[in-house]
VEXPA-63532 format. One record per atom (N, C-alpha, C, O): residue in one letter; x, y, z. Coordinates in steps of 0.001 Angstrom, whole numbers, plus 500000, padded with zeros to 6 digits. Layout:
REM residues N
AXYZ...
END
This chain:
REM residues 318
X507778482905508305X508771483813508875X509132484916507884X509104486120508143X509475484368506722X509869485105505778X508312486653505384X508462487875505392X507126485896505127X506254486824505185X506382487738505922X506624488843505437X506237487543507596X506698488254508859X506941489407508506X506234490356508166X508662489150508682X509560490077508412X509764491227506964X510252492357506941X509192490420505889X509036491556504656X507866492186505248X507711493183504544X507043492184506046X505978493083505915X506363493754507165X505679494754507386X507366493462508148X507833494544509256X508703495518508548X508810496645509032X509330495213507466X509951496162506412X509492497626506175X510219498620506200X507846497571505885X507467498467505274X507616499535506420X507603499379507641X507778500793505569X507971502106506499X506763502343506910X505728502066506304X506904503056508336X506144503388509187X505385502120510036X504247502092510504X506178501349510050X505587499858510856X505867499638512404X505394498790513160X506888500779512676X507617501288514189X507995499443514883X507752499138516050X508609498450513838X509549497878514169X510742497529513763X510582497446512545X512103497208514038X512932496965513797X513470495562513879X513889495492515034X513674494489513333X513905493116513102X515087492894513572X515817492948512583X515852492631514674X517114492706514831X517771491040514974X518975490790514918X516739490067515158X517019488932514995X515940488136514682X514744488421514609X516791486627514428X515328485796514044X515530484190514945X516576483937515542X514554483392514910X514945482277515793X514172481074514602X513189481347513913X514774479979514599X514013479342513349X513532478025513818X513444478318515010X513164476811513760X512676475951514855X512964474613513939X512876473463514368X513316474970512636X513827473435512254X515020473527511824X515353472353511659X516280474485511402X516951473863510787X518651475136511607X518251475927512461X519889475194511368X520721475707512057X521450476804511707X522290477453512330X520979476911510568X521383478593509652X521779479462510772X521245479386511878X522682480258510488X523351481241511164X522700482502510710X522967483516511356X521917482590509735X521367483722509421X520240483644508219X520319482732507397X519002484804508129X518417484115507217X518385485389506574X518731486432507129X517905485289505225X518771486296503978X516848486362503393X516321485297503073X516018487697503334X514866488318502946X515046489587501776X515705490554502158X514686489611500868X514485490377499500X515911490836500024X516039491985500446X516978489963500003X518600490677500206X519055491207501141X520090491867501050X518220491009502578X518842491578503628X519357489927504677X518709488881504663X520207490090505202X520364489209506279X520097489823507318X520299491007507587X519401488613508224X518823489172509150X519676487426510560X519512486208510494X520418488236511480X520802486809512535X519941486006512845X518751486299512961X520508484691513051X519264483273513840X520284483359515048X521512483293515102X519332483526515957X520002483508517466X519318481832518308X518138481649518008X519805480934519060X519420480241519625X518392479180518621X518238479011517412X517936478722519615X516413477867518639X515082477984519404X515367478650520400X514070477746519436X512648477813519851X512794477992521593X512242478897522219X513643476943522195X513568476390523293X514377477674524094X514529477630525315X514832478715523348X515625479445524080X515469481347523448X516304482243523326X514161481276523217X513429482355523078X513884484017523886X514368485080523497X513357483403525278X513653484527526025X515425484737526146X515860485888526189X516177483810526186X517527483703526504X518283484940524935X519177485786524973X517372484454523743X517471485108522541X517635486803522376X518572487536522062X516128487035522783X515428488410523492X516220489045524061X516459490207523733X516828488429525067X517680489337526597X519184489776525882X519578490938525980X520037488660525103X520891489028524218X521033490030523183X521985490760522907X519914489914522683X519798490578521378X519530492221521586X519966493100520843X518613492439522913X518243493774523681X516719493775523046X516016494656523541X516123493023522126X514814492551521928X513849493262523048X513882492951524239X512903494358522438X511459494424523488X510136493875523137X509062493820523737X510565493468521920X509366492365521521X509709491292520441X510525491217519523X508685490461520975X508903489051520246X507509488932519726X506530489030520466X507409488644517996X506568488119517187X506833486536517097X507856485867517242X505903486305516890X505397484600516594X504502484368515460X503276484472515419X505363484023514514X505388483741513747X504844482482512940X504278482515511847X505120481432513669X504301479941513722X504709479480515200X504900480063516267X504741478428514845X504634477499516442X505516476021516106X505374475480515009X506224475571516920X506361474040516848X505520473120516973X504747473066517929X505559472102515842X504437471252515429X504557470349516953X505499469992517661X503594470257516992X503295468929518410X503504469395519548X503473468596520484X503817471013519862X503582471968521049X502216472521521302X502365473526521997X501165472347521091X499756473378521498X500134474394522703X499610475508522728X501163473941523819X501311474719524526X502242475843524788X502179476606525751X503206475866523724X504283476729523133X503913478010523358X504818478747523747X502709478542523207X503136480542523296X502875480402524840X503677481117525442X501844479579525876X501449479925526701X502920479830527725X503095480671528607X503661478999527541X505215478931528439X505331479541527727X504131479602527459X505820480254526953X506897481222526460X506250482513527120X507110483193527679X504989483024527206X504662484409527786X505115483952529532X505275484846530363X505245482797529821X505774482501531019X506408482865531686X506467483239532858X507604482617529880X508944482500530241X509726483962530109X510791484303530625X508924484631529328X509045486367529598X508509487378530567X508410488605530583X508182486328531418X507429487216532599X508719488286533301X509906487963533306X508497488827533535X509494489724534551X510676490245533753X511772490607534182X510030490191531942X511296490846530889X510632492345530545X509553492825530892X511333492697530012X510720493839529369X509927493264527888X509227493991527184X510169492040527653X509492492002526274X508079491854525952X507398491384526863X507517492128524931X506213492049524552X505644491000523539X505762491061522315X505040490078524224X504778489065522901X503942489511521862X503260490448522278X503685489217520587X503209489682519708X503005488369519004X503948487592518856X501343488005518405X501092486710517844X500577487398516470X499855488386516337X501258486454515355X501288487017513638X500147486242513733X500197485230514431X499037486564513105X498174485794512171X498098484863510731X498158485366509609X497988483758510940X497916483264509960X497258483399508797X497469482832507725X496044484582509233X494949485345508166X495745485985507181X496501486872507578X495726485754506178X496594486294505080X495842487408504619X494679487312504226X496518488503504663X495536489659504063X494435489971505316X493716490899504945X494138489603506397X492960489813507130X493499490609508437X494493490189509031X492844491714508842X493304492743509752X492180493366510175X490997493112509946X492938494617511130X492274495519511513X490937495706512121X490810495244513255X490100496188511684X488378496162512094X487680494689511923X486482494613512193X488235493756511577X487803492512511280X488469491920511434X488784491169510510X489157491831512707X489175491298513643X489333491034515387X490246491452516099X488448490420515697X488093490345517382X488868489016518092X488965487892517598X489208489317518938X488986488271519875X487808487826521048X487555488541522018X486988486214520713X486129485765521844X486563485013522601X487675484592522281X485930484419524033X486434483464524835X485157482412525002X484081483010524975X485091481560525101X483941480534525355X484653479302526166X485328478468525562X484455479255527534X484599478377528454X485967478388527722X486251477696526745X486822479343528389X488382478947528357X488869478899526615X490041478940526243X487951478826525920X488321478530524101X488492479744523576X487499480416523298X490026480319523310X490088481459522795X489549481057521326X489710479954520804X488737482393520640X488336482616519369X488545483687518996X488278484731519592X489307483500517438X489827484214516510X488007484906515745X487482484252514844X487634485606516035X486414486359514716X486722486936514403X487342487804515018X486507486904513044X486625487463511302X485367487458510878X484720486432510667X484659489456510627X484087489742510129X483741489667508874X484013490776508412X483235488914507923X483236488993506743X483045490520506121X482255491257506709X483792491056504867X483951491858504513X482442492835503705X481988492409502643X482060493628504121X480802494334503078X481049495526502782X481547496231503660X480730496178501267X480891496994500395X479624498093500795X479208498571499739X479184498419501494X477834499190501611X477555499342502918X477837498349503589X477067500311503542X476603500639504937X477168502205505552X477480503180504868X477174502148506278X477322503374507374X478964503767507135X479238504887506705X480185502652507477X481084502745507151X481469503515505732X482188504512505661X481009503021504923X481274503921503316X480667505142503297X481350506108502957X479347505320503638X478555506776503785X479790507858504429X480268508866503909X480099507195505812X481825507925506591X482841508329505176X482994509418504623X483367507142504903X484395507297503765X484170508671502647X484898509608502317X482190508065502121X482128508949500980X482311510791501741X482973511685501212X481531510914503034X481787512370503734X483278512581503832X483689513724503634X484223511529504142X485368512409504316X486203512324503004X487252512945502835X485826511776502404X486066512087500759X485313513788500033X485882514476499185X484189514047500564X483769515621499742X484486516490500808X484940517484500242X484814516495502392X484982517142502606X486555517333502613X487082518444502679X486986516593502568X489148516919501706X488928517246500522X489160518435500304X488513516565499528X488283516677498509X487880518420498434X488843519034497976X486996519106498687X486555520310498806X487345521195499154X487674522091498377X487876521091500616X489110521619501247X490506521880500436X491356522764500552X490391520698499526X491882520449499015X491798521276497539X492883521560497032X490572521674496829X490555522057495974X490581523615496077X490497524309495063X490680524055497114X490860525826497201X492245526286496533X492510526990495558X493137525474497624X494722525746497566X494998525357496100X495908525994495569X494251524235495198X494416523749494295X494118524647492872X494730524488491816X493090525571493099X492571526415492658X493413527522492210X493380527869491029X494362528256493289X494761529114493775X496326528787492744X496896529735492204X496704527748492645X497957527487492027X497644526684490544X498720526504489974X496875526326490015X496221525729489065X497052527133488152X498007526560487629X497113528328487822X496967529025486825X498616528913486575X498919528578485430X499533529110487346X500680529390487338X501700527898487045X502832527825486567X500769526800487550X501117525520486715X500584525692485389X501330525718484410X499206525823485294X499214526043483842X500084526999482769X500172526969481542X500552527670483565X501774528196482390X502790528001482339X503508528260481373X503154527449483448X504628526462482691X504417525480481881X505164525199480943X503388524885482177X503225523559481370X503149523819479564X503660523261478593X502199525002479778X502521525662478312X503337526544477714X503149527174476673X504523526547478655X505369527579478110X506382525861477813X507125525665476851X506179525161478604X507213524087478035X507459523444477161X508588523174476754X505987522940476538X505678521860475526X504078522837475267X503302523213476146X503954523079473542X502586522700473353X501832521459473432X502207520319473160X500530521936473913X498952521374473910X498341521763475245X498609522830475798X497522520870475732X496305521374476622X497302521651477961X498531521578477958X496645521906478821X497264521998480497X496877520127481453X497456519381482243X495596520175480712X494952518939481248X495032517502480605X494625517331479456X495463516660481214X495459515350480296X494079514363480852X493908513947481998X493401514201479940X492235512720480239X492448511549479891X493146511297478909X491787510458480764X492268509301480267X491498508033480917X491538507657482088X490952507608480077X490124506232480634X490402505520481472X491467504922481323X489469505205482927X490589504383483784X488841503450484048X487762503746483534X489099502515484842X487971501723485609X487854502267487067X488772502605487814X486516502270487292X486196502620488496X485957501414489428X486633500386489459X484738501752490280X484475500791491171X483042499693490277X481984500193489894X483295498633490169X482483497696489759X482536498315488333X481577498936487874X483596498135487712X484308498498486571X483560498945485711X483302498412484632X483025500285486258X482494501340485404X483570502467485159X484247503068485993X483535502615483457X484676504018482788X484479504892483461X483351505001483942X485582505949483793X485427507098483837X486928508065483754X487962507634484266X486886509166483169X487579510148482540X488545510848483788X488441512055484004X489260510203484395X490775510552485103X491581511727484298X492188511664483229X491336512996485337X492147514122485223X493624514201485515X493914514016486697X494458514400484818X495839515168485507X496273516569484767X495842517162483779X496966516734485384X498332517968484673X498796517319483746X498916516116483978X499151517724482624X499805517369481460X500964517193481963X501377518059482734X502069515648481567X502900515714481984X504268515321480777X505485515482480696X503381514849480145X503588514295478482X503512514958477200X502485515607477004X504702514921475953X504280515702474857X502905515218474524X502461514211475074X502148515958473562X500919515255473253X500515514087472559X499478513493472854X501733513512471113X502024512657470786X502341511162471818X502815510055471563X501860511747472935X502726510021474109X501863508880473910X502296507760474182X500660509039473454X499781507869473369X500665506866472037X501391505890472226X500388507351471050X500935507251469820X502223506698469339X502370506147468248X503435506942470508X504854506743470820X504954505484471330X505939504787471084X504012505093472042X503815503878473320X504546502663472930X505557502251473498X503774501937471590X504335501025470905X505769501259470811X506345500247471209X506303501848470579X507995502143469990X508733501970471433X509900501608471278X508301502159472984X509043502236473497X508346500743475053X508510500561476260X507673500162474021X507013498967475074X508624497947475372X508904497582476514X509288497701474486X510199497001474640X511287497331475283X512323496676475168X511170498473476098X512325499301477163X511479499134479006X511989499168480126X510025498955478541X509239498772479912X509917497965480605X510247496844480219X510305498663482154X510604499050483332X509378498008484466X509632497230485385X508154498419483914X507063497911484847X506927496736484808X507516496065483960X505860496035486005X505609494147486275X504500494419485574X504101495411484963X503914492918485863X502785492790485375X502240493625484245X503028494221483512X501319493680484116X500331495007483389X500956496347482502X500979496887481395X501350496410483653X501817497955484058X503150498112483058X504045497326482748X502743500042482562X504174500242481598X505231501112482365X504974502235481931X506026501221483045X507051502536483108X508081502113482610X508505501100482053X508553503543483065X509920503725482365X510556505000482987X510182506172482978X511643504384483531X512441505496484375X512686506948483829X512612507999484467X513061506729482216X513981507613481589X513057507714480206X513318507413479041X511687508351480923X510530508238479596X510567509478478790X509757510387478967X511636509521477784X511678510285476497X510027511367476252X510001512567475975X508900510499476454X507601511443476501X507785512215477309X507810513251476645X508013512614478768X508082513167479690X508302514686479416X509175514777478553X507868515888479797X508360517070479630X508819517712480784X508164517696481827X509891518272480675X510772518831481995X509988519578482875X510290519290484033X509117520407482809X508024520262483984X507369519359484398X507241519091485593X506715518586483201X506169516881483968X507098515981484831X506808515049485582X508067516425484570X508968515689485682X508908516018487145X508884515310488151X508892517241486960X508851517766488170X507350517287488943X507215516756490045X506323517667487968X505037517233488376X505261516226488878X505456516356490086X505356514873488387X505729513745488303X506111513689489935X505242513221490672X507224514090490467X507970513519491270X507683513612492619X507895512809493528X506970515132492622X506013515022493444X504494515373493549X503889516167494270X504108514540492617X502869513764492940X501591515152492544X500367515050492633X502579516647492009X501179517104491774X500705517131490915X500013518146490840X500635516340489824X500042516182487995X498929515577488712X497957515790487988X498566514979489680X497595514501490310X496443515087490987X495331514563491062X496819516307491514X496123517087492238X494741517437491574X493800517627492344X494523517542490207X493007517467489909X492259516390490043X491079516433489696X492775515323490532X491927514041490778X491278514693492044X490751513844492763X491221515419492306X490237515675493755X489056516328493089X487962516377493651X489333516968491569X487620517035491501X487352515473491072X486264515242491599X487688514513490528X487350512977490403X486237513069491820X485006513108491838X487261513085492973X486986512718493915X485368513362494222X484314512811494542X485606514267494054X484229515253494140X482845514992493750X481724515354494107X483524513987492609X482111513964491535X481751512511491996X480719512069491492X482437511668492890X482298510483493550X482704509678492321X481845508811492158X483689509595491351X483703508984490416X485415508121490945X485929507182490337X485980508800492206X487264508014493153X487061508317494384X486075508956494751X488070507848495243X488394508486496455X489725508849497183X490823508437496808X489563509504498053X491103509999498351X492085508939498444X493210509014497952X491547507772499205X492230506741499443X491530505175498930X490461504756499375X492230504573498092X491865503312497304X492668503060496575X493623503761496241X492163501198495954X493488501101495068X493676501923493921X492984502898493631X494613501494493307X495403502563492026X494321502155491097X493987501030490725X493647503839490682X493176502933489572X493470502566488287X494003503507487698X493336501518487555X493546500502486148X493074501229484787X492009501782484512X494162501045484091X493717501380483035X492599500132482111X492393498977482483X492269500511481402X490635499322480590X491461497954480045X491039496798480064X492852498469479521X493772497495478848X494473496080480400X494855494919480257X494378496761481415X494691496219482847X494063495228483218X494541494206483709X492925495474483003X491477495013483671X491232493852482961X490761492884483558X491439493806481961X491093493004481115X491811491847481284X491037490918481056X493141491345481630X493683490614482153X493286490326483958X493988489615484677X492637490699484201X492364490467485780X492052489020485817X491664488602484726X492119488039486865X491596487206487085X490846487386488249X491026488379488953X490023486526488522X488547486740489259X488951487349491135X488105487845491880X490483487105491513X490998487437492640X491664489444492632X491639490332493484X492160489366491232X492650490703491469X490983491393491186X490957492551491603X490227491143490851X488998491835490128X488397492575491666X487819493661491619X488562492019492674X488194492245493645X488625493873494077X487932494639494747X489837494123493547X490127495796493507X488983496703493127X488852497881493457X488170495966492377X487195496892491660X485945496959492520X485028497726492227X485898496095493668X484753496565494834X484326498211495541X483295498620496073X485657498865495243X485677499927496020X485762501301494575X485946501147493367X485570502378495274X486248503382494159X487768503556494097X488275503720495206X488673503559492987X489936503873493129X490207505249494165X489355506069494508X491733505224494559X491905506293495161X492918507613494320X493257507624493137X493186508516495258X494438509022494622X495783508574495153X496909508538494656X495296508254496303X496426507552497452X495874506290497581X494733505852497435X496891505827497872X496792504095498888X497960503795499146X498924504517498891X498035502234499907X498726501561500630X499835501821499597X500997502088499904X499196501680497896X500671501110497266X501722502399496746X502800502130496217X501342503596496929X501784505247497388X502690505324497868X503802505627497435X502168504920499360X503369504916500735X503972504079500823X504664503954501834X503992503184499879X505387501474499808X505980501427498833X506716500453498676X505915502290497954X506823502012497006X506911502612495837X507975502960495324X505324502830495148X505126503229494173X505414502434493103X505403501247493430X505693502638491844X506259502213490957X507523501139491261X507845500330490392X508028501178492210X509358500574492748X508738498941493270X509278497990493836X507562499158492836X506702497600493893X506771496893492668X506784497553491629X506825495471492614X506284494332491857X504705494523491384X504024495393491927X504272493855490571X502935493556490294X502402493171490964X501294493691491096X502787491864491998X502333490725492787X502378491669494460X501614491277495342X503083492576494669X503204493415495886X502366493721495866X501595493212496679X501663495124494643X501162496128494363X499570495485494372X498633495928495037X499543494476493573X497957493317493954X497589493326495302X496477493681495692X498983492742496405X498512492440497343X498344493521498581X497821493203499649X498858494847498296X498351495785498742X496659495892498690X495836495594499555X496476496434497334X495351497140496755X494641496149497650X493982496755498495X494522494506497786X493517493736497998X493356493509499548X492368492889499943X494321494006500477X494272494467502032X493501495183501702X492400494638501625X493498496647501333X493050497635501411X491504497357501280X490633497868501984X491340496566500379X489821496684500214X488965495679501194X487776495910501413X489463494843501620X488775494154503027X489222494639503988X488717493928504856X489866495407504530X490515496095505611X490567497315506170X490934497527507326X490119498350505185X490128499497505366X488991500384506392X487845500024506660X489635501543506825X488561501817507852X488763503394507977X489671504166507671X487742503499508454X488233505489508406X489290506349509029X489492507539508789X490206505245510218X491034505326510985X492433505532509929X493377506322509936X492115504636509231X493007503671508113X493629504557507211X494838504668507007X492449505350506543X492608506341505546X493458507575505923X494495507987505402X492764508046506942X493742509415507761X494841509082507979X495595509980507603X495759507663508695X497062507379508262X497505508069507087X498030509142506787X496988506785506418X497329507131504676X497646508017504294X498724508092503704X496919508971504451X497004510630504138X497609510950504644X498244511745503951X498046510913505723X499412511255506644X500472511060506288X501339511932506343X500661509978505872X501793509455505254X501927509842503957X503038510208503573X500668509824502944X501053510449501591X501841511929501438X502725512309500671X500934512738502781X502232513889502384X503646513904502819X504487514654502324X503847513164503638X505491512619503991X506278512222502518X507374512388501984X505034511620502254X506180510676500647X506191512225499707X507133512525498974X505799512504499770X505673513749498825X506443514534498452X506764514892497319X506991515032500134X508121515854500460X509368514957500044X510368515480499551X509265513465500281X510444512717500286X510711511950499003X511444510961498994X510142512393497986X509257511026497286X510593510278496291X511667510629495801X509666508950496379X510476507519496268X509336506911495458X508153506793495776X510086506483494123X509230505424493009X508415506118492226X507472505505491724X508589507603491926X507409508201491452X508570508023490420X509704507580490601X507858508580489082X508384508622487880X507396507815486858X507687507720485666
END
């Protein structure tokens, strides 16, 4: 249940959680990363729940043990409601293009495509990767000079910062941005590890002393980034994939997060439009690792949709 509902959370999910129903125990309410959310009724009184609450759909979540026949009365028992049943999968991480429904003599079947890294699908991806990528670098072009002089009227050194990241099947490669940092920030790192902000791996820091008052700005919305589209160009990322890792990251992977490294990093992904920096380690994993069994060309154009929303609005950058 609890899974459920944190993942109806995320923005742009076009639902609203307005109650919950629980099937073993009498809580008046159940309490998710700090929100309470009402327990209305119990299992047996579903639709009665629904009609109260003004409910137009009902997720299912699990089932009562020793019912097999539980969703089929309950779509029964919503006949002639306005509500819409909705069945959660127990596939953890498993979605979208992979997965079907079969029937065999009355036997509904759940199929799950096993996941592959190569084919027709990626050839799609890599085309609509040169052709944004291409597109995106005109406008990018066009304003490149006039960032470059603030950046150097702010702080000396370069306009451009490089920096070792892992690619796909954890091959190096040289990640572009806008300078957003005095040049000394590598060097500083140590002195200010014991103020880190970030989970896992990962270093931030809200109130990062390196930072230069145009990099902030860069920073916040998201355009110190904008030269990753020649990355993208040179097929060395893609518009949309997980974040990519720095070499020091990687190295701690265990054989489940390593799986990020099937695909090319992106400039965008899932973990962009949820949070950013504002996510856990263990969130931000379990993004990246949807993304990479799940993703589809449908998938990506969201994404991108949504990345420029966060942009205008942006939340967790820093």
């Amino acid at each position: 249940m609890e899974y459920v509902i944190r993942s109806l959370q995320e923005p742009g999910t076009g639902y609203q959680v307005v109650c919950a129903t629980l099937t073993d125990c009498n809580a008046q309410s159940l309490s998710v990363d700090g929100l309470s959310y009402r327990v209305e009724g119990s299992y047996t009184t579903v639709p009665q729940a629904a009609a109260s609450s003004g409910a137009d759909t009902i997720i299912v979540a699990s089932r009562p043990d020793g019912d097999p026949d539980f969703v089929k009365q309950l779509a029964w028992d919503l006949e002639g409601t306005a509500a819409e049943l909705v069945l959660s999968s127990r596939l953890t991480d498993v979605a979208g293009p992979r997965i079907s429904l079969r029937q065999v003599d009355g036997l509904p079947l759940i199929q799950v495509k096993i996941p592959t890294y190569e084919g027709t699908a990626h050839v799609l991806k890599r085309a609509l990767d040169v052709v944004v990528a291409t597109l995106a670098l005109i406008p990018i072009a066009l304003i490149t000079p006039l960032l470059a002089l603030l950046i150097k009227l702010d702080s000396p050194g370069p306009v451009f910062f490089r920096q070792e990241r892992v690619g796909r099947d954890g091959e190096l490669f040289p990640i572009l941005k806008f300078r957003t940092m005095q040049t000394d920030a590598e060097q500083r790192l140590g002195e200010l590890q014991a103020l880190n902000e970030g989970s896992g791996p990962l270093f931030k820091l809200r109130q990062d002393p390196r930072v230069t008052r145009v990099g902030a700005v860069l920073r916040k919305f998201s355009l110190d980034e904008l030269p990753q589209f020649w990355n993208v160009l040179r097929g060395e990322m893609s518009v949309v994939g997980p974040r990519p890792p720095l070499p020091s990251e990687v190295v701690d992977y265990d054989g489940t997060v390593s799986r990020r490294l099937y695909i090319n990093p992106g400039i965008t992904g899932p973990w962009r439009v949820s949070g950013r920096s504002d996510l856990s380690w263990d969130e931000s994993v379990r993004l990246d690792l949807g993304y990479v069994e799940n993703w589809s060309v449908m998938s990506d154009l969201m994404i991108m949709w949504r990345t420029a929303r966060v942009m205008l609005q942006p939340s967790g950058a820093y």
